[in-house]
N, C-alpha and C positions, 0 to 999 in steps of 0.2 A: 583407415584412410590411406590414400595410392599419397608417398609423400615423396617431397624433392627437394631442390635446394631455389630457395629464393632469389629475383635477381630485379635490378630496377631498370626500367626500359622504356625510355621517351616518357618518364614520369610514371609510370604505372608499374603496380607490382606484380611482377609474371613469377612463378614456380615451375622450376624448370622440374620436368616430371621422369621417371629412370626409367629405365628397357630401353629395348629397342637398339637396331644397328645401323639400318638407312640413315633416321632420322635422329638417331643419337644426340639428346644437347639440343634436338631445335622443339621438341612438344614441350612446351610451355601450361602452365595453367593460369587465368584470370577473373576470379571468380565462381561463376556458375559455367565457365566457357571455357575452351582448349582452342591455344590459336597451335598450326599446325601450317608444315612448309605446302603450298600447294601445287600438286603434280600433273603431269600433262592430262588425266582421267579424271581429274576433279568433281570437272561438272555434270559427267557421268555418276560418277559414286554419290552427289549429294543426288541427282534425282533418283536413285536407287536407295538412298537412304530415306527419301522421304516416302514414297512408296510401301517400305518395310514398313515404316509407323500406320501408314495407312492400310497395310492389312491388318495390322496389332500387332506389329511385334516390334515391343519396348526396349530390347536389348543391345540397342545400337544408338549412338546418338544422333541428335537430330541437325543435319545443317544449319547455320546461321544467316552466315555470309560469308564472303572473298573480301578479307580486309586493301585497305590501301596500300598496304606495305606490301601487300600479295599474299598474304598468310589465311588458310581457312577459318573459320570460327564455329566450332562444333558445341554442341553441349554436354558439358560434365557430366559421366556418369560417375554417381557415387558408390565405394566400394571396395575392397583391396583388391589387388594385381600382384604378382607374384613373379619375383626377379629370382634369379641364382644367387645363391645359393636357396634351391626351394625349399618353403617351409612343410615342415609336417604335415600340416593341414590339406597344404593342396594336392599333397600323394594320396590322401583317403581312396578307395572304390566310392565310398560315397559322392565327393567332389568329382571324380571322374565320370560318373553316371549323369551325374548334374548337368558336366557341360555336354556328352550324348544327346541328353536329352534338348537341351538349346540349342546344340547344333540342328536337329530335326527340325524345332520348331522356327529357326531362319532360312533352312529350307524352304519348307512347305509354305514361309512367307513372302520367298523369294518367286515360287512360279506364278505369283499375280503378275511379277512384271517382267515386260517386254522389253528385253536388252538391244533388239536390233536398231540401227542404224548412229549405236552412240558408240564413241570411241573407248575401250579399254586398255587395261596395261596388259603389255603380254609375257611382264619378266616370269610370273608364277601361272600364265593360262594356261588349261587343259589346250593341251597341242586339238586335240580333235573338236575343239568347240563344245558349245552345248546348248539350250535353249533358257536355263534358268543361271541366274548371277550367284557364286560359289565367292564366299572368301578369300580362299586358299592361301592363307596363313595365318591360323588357329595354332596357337601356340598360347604357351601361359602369361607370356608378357601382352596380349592381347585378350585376356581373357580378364572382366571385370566378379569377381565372389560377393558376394553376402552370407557372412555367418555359414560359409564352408561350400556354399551352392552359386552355381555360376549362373551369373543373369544378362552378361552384357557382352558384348565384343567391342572392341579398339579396332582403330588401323586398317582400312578397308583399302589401302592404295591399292593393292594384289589384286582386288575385287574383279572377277571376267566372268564371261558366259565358261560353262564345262556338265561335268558329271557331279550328282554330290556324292557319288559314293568316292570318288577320285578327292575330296576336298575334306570327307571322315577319315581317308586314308592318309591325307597330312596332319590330321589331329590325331590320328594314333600313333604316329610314328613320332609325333613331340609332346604327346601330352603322358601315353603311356607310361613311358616311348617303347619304340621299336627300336631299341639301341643296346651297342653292346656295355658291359658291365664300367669298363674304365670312363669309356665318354660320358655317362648317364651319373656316374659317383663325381666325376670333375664337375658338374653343375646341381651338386646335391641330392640326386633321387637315392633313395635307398633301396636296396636288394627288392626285387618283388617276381612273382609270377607275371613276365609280360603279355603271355600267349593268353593268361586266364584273364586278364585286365584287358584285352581288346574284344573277348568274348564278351564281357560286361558291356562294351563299347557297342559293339553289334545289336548283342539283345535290347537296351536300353533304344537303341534307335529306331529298329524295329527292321534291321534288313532280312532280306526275305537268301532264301536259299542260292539263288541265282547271284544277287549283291554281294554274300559273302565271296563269293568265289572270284567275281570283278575286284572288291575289297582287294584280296591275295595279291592278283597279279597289281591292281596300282600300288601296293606296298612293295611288292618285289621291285619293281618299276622304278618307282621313286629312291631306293637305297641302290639299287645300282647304277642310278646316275647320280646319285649322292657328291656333292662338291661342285659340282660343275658349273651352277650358277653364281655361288662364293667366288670360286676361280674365276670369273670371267668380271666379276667385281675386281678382283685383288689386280687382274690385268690391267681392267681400266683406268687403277689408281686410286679408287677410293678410298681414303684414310680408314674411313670407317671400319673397313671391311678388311682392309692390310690389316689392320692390327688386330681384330678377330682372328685371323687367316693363323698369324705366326702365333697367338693364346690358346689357339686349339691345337697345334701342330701340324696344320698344312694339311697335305692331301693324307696324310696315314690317317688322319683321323675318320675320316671316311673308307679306306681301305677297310679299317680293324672292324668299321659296322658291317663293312660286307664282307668278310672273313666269318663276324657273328652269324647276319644272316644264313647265310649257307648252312650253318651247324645247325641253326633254330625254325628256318622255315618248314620245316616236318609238324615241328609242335604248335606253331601255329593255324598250320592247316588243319590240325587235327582237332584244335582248339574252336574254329571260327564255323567247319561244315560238319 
């Protein structure tokens, strides 16, 4: 069970639920239901979430409502989520193939629907656009397990039209990770072949020769602009994100990924075509 600390609120008992940095302290749980802060794209993401359901694909929740207080009302998936320090379990190849493969299948649930003319967020959109609606922040605090296999996603505010091979390229670089040794041990992962764990990534998904090679360059892409959107939080003041900012150590912490990078993207290239 994804557990929290209990809290009482205008008479009802809400479970305040852990992850997370935007919304840190405000996703709650009530039951069968997750009230959650609601953002300017809201009522884009729930009709895209309801959409999902209607192609079949169960691994996201389903909208409720926009409570009075202004909080959304989603429903609870049941399951664990996996905070840092990460568990064993969720470093398996197994578990990582798992969520490849759900990634795919939100994909391919995603180009039934038509994202034009509704409003997105664009703090994580694919700068170039795209025609089909991408996550684009698949990370493990966003990622719902059963019994070691991932069935569900959390947290769609990021949700925008893009690429999905651009949106597998941020699940690899946080789920793998694509990170260097120091930053990846300060949130628990242990030692592993990264280049050989994103080929699993690959394969599982099913990209084709051409994808891998887009794959590369949005992975390069993404780690050399690494911090930029954090920074641009920590400028505008966000608690939240200040105090992440100074726990990772500021901009070096991003420097030393792309320091790694440079040394490793050889073997991942070698690894992915």
């Amino acid at each position: 069970m994804w557990r929290g600390d209990p809290r009482q609120t205008r008479g009802v008992q809400e479970e305040v639920l852990p992850g997370g940095i935007a919304n840190a302290g405000s996703v709650v749980r009530v039951g069968d239901h997750v009230l959650r802060p609601v953002q300017p794209a809201t009522a884009s993401v729930h009709r895209f979430l309801r959409a999902l359901h209607e192609a079949g694909f169960a691994g996201a929740p389903r909208p409720i409502a926009i409570e009075a207080d202004g909080r959304e009302r989603l429903t609870f998936l049941e399951g664990e989520v996996a905070v840092p320090p990460y568990p064993d379990w969720v470093q398996s190849d197994e578990a990582l193939i798992s969520l490849a493969v759900l990634t795919r299948q939100l994909h391919d649930a995603s180009r039934s629907f038509d994202p034009a003319g509704s409003p997105w967020s664009q703090e994580m959109a694919d700068p170039a656009g795209g025609v089909m609606v991408c996550h684009n922040d698949i990370c493990l605090e966003n990622v719902v397990f059963r019994d070691g296999d991932a069935v569900g996603f959390l947290d769609f505010d990021f949700a925008a039209p893009g690429d999905p091979v651009r949106d597998l390229a941020t699940m690899i670089r946080m789920c793998v990770p694509a990170d260097d040794g120091q930053s990846a041990a300060n949130v628990g992962w242990e030692p592993a072949d990264r280049a050989v764990r994103s080929r699993l990534v690959a394969d599982a998904y099913g990209l084709s020769a051409e994808q891998r090679m887009h794959l590369l360059a949005y992975l390069d892409d993404s780690i050399v602009r690494g911090g930029e959107w954090v920074r641009r939080k920590v400028e505008a003041g966000d608690p939240n994100f200040m105090r992440m900012w100074t726990d990772i150590g500021g901009m070096e912490r991003f420097d030393r990924r792309r320091r790694w990078w440079r040394e490793n993207q050889g073997s991942f290239g070698k690894a992915l075509l």
